[in-house]
C-alpha positions as CSV (number, residue, x, y, z in Angstrom):
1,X,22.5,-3.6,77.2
2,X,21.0,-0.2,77.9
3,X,23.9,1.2,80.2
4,X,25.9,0.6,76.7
5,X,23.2,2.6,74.3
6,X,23.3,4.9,76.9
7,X,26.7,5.4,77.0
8,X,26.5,6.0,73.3
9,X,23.6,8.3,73.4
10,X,26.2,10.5,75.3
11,X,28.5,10.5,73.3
12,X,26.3,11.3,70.0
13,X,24.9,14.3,72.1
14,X,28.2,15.6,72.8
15,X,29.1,15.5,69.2
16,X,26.1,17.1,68.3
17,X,26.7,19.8,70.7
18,X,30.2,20.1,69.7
19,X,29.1,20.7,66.1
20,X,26.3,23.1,66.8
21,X,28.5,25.9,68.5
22,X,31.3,25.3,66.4
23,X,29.0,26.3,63.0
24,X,29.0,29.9,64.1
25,X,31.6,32.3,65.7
26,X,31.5,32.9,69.8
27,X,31.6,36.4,69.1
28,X,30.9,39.4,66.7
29,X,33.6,41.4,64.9
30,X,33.5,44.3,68.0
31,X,34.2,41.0,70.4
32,X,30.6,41.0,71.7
33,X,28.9,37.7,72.5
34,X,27.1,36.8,69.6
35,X,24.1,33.5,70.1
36,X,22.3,34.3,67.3
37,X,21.6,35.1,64.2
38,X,18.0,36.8,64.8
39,X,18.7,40.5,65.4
40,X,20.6,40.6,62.4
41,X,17.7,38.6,60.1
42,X,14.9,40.9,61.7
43,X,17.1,43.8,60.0
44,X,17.5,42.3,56.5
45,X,14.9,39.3,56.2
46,X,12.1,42.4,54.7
47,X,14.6,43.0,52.2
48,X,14.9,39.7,50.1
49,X,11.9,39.0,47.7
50,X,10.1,36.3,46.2
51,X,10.0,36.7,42.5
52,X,7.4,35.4,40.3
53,X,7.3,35.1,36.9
54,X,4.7,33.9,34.3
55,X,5.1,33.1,30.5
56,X,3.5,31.7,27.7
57,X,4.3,29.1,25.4
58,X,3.6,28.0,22.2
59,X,2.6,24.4,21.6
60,X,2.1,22.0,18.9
61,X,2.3,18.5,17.9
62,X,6.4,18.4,17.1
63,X,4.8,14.9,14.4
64,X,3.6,17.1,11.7
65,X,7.1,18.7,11.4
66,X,8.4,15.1,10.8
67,X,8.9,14.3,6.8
68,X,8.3,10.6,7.7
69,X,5.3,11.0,9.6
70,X,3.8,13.3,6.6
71,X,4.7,10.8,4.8
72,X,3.5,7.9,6.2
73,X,0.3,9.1,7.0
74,X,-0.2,10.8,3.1
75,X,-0.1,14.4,5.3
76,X,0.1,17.5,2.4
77,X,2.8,19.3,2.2
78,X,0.5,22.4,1.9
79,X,-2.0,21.2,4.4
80,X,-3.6,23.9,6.6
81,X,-1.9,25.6,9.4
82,X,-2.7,23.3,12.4
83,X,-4.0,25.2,15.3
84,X,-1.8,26.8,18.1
85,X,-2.5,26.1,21.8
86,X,-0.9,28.3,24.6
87,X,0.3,27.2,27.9
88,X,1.0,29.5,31.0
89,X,4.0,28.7,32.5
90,X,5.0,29.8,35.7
91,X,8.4,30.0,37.9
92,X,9.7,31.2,41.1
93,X,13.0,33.0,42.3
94,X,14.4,35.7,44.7
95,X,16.0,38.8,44.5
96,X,17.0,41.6,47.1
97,X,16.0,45.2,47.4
98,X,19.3,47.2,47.7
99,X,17.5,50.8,46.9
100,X,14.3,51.3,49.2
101,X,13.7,54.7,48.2
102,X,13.6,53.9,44.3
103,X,11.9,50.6,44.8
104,X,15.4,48.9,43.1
105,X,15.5,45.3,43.3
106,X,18.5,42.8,41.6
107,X,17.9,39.3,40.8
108,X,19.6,36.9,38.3
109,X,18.7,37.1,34.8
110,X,17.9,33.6,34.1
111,X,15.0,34.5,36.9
112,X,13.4,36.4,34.8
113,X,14.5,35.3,31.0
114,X,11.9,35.0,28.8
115,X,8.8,36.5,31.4
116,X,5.8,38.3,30.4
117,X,5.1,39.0,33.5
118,X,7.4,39.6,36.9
119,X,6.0,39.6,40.2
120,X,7.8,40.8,43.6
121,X,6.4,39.2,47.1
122,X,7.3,40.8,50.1
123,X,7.5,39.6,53.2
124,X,4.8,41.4,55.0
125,X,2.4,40.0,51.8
126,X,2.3,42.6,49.5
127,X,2.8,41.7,45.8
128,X,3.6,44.5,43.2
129,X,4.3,43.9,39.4
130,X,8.0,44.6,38.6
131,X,9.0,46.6,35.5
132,X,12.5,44.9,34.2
133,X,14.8,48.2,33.8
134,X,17.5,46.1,32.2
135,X,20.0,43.0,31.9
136,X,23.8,41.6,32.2
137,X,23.3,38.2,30.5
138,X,26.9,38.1,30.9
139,X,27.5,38.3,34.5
140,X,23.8,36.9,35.1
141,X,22.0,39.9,36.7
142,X,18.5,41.6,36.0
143,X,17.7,44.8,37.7
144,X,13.7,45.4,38.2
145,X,11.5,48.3,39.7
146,X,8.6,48.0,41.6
147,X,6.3,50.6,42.5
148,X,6.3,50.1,46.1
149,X,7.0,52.6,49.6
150,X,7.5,51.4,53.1
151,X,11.0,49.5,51.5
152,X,13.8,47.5,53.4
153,X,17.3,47.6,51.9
154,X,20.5,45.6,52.6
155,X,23.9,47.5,52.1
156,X,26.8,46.5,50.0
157,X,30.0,45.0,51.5
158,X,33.4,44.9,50.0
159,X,33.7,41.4,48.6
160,X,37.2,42.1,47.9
161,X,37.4,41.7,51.6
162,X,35.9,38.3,52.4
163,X,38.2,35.1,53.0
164,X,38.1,31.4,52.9
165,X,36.5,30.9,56.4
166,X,34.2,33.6,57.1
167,X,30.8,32.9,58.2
168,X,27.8,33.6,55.7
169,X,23.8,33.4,55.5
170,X,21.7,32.7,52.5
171,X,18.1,34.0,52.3
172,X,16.1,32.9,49.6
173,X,12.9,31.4,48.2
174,X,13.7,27.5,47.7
175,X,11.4,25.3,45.8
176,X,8.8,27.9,45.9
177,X,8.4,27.3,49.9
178,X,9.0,31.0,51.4
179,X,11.5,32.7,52.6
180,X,14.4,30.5,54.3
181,X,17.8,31.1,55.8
182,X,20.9,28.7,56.0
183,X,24.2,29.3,57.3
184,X,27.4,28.8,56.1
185,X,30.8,29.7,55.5
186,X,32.5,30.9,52.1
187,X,34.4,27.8,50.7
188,X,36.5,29.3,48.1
189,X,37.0,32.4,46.5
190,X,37.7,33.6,42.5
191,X,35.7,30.2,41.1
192,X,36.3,30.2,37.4
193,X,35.6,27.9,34.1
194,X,32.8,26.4,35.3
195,X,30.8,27.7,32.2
196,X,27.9,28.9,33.6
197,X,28.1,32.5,32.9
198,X,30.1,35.1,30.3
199,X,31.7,36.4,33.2
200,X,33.0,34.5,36.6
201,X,35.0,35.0,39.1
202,X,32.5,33.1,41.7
203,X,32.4,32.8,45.7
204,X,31.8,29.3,46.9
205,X,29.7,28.4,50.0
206,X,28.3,25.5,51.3
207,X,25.3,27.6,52.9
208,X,22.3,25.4,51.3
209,X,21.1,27.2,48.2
210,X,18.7,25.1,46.1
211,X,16.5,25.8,42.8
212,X,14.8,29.1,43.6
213,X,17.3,30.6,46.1
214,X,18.5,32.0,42.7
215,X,18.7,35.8,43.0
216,X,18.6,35.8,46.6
217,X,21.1,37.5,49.0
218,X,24.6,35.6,50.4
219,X,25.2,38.3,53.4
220,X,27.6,38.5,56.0
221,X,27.4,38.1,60.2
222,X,26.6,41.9,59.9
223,X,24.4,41.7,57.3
224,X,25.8,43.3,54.3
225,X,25.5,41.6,50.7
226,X,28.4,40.1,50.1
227,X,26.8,38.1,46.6
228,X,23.9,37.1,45.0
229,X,23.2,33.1,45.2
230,X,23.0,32.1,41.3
231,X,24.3,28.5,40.8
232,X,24.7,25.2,42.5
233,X,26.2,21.6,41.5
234,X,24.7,19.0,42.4
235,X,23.6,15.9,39.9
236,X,19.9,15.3,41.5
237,X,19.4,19.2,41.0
238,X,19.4,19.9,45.0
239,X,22.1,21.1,47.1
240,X,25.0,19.0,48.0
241,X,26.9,21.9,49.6
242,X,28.7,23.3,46.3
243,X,26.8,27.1,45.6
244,X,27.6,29.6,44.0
245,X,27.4,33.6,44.2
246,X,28.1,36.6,42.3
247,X,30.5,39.0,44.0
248,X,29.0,42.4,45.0
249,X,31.7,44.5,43.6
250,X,31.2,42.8,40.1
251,X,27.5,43.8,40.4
252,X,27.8,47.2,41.2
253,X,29.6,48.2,37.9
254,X,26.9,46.5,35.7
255,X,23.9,47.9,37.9
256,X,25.1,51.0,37.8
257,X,25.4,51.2,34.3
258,X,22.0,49.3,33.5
259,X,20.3,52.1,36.2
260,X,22.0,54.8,34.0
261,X,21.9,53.4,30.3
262,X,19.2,50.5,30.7
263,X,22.0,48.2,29.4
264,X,25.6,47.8,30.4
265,X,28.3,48.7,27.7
266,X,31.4,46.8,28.1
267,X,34.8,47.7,26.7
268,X,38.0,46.0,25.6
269,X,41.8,46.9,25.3
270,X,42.6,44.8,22.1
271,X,44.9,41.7,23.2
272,X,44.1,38.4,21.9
273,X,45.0,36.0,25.6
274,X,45.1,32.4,26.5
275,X,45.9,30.3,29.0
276,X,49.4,28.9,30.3
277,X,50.0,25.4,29.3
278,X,52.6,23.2,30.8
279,X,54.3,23.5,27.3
280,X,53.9,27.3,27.0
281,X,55.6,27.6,30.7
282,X,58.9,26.1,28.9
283,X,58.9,28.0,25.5
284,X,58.4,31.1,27.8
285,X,61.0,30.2,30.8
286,X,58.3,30.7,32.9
287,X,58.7,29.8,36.4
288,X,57.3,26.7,37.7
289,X,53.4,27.5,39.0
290,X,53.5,31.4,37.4
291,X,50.2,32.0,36.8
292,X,48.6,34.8,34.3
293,X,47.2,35.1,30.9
294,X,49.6,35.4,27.9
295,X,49.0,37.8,25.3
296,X,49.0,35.6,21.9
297,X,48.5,38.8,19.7
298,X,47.9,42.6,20.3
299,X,45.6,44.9,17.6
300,X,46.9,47.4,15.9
301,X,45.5,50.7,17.6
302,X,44.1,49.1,20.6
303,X,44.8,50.6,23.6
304,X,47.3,48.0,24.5
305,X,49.5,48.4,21.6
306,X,49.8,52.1,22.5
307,X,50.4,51.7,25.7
308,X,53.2,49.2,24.6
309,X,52.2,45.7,25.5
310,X,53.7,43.1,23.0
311,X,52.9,39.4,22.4
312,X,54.8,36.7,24.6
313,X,53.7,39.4,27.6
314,X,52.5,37.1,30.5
315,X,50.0,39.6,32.0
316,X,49.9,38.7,36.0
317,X,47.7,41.8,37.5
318,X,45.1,44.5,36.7
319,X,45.1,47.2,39.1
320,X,47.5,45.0,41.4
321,X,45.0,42.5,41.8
322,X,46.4,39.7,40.7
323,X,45.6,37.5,37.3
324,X,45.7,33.9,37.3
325,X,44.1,33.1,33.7
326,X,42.7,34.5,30.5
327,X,39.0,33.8,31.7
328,X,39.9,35.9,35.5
329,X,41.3,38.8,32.8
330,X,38.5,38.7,30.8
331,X,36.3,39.0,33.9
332,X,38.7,42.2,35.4
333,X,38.5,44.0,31.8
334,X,34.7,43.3,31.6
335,X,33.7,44.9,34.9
336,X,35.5,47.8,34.3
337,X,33.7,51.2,32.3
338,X,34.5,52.5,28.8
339,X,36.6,55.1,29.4
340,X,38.5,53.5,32.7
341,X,42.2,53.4,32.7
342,X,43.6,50.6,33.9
343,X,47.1,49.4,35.6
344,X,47.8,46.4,33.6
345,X,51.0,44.3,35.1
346,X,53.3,41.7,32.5
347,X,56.1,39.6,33.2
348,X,58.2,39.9,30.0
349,X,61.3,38.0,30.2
350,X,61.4,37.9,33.8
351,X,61.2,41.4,34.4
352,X,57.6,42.9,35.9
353,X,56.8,46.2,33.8
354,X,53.2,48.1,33.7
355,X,51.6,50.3,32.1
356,X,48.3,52.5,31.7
357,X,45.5,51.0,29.3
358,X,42.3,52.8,28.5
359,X,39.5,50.8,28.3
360,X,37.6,51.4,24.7
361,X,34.4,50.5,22.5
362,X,34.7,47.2,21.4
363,X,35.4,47.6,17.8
364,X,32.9,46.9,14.8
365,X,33.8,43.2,13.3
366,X,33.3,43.3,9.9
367,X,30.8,40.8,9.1
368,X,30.5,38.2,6.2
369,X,27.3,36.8,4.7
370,X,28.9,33.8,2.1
371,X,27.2,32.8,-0.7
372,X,28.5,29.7,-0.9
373,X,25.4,27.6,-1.0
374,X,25.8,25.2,1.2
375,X,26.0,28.0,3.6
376,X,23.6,30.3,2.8
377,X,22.2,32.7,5.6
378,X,25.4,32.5,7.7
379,X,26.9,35.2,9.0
380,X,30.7,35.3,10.7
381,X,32.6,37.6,12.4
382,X,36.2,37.3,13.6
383,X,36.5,35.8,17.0
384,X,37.6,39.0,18.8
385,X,38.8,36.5,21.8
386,X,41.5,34.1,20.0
387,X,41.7,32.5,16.7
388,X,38.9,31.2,14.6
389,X,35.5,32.6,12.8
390,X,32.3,32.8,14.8
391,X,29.0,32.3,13.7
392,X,27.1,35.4,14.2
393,X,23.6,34.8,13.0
394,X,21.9,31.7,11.1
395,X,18.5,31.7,9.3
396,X,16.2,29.4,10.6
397,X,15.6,25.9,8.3
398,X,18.4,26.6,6.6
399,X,20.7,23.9,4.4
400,X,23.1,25.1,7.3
401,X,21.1,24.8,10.3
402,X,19.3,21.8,9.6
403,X,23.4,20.6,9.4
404,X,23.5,21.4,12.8
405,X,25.6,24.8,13.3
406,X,24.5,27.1,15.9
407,X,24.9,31.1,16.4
408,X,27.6,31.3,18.9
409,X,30.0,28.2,16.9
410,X,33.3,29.1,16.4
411,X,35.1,27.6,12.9
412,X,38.2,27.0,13.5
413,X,39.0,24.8,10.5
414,X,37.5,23.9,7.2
415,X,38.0,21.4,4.3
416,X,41.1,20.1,6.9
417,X,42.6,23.9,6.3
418,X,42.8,25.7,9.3
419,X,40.6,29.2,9.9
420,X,42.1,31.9,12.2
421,X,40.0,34.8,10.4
422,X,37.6,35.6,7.9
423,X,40.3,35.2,4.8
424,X,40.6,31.7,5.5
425,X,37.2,30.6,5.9
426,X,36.8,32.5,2.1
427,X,39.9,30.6,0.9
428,X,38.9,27.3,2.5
429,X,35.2,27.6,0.9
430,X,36.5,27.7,-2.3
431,X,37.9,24.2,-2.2
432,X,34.6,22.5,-3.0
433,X,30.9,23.3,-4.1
434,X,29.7,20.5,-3.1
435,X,31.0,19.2,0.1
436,X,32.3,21.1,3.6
437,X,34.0,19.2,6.1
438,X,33.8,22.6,9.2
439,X,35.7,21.9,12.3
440,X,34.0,23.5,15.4
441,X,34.7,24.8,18.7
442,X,31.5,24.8,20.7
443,X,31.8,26.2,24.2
444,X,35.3,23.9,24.7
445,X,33.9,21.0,23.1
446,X,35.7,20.1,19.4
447,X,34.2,18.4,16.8
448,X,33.6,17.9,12.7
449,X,30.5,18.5,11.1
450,X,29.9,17.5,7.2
451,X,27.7,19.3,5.2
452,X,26.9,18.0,1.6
């Protein structure tokens, strides 16, 4: 019986040892032997942060907002204001110091969203109070300043370089524990539609990130930052080996401008895109598996229409790098400064043309405050990225927000009349004074809301 569990022990340790040296490369990029990853971690480990963050909340008792309970318990409607408690709240993070001299540290925005106060923990124990220079909601950055000497930095990569395959290291501040490493490799490149920011063009790993490795560095063998660790699905909330992280050339444009401006001003070049449906593919001739975004609609005096893109262009590349959907084009145009000309590639009618776009200010929408009534204190704009009317801003307990609309709704139909633009929504209101039947487009989701 025990020669057999022997025999098996074996075995297991074999595997074991079989998967330990095969989780990291024999040797370094110059050929050298390479056993672990310590020399490089003594170099960069001072440069990740823990970030800290407190807040404070409002809280009440949600019962003597409810009409039933008021009424049920003979509560005024004019009864004095009840008494406000606060409640400190308190959350953790990382981020990474990639400007020693200036004290400059990046982190993700949802990090620090809503702080009163940010903290940065070094390593070595000290703690300074961080002042928050500015934001990319979009893209999911902060950048912060702390007052701080005796820095560590880590360097940039090229993320445009990286492949499926190479070997990575997360450093970060999980559950609140400290500063921990895991290893990895990057799983997949260009991740996009997963909804969790404006912007995405995502590298996957299955290096272990968890809650609070947010904002912390994804570096290479050598390490340089090649992203910063901002996402991760997994249905219990902990790692299941699917992360996410934020390319280091997308950063750079935003921080940059956010150093420089204290906010980052993106552009546009006036093309209204969408995706390629199978059905699309044949009413264009499209080639089986073409990928790209097609142009649905151009604006008069953008920058495309001068340069002399058309609608029914398939647009394929920006600066030859190549585009595979309207969300990876909206990503390329939104990284890029006002001002920045751009090489933008099409496929119309089978033959590849380009041309030279400036990027320019997004243009003013003009903005509509109805006075229907069962709208009042709505505001639209036309959706500058397809068809439809968005809803800009909503007064609080409103007829209309108490119907259940919320800023950022697009209309894309009302009283069963389709809305492409501002005119229609006026034309469709005037149908009925007393009833609305809106159709809405909520972040991909479609449904009907009635309002009477």
């Amino acid at each position: 019986m025990f020669p057999k569990y022997k025999a098996y022990l074996s075995i297991l340790a074999l595997a074991l040892s079989f998967s330990v040296h095969a989780a990291l490369p024999a040797n370094d990029a110059s050929g050298k032997p390479l056993t672990s990853l310590s020399p490089m971690l003594k170099k960069v480990n001072s440069a990740v942060v823990n970030i800290s963050t407190f807040s404070t909340q409002e809280v009440y008792n949600p019962l003597l907002n409810d009409p039933f309970f008021r009424h049920f318990f003979q509560i005024p409607d004019q009864m004095p204001q009840q008494p406000k408690q606060q409640r400190q709240q308190q959350s953790a993070g990382s981020g990474v110091i990639v400007d020693k001299d200036k004290g400059v540290v990046i982190t993700n925005y949802h990090v620090i969203k809503g702080a009163d106060e940010v903290h940065v923990g070094l390593i070595d124990g000290r703690d300074f109070p961080a002042k928050v220079v500015g934001f990319d909601s979009e893209l999911d950055i902060a950048v912060l300043k702390i007052p701080a000497t005796n820095l560590n930095e880590i360097d940039f990569s090229d993320s445009s370089q990286l492949e499926v395959g190479d070997f990575v290291v997360a450093i970060g501040n999980p559950f609140g524990l400290g500063q921990t490493v895991t290893t990895g490799i990057v799983s997949a490149l260009g991740r996009t539609g997963l909804g969790i920011e404006g912007y995405e063009n995502f590298i996957q790993t299955d290096a272990s990130i968890n809650p609070g490795n947010s904002g912390g560095a994804l570096v290479n063998l050598t390490g340089k930052l090649v992203g910063i660790n901002t996402a991760i699905i997994g249905p219990t909330g902990g790692n299941i080996g699917i992360g996410f992280a934020i390319p280091v050339n997308m950063i750079k444009g935003s921080m940059a401008q956010i150093l420089d401006h204290g906010e980052v001003r993106r552009g546009q070049i006036g093309v209204n895109i969408q995706d390629v449906t199978p059905a699309l593919k044949q009413a264009f001739n499209l080639k089986n598996g073409q990928q790209g975004a097609l142009v649905a609609g151009v604006v008069d005096g953008a920058p495309a229409k001068k340069a002399g893109i058309k609608a029914g262009d398939l647009i394929i590349a920006v600066d030859d790098v190549p585009t595979t959907s309207a969300g990876q084009l909206r990503t390329q145009i939104g990284m890029k400064a006002i001002g920045d000309n751009i090489k933008v590639t099409v496929l119309r009618e089978d033959e590849k043309k380009q041309f030279n776009v400036e990027i320019e200010k997004p243009r003013q929408a003009a903005a509509l405050a109805t006075k229907h009534k069962l709208l009042e204190g709505v505001q639209f704009e036309n959706n500058g990225d397809g068809e439809g009317v968005v809803i800009t801003k909503l007064v609080p307990n409103s007829a209309a927000a108490f119907s259940g609309l919320r800023p950022g709704d697009i209309i894309i139909g009302a009283n069963r009349i389709q809305v492409d633009n501002l005119r229609d929504l006026n034309a469709a209101l005037g149908r009925s004074n007393k009833e609305m039947l809106l159709q809405i487009n909520r972040n991909g989701r479609i449904f009907y809301i009635a309002i009477r």
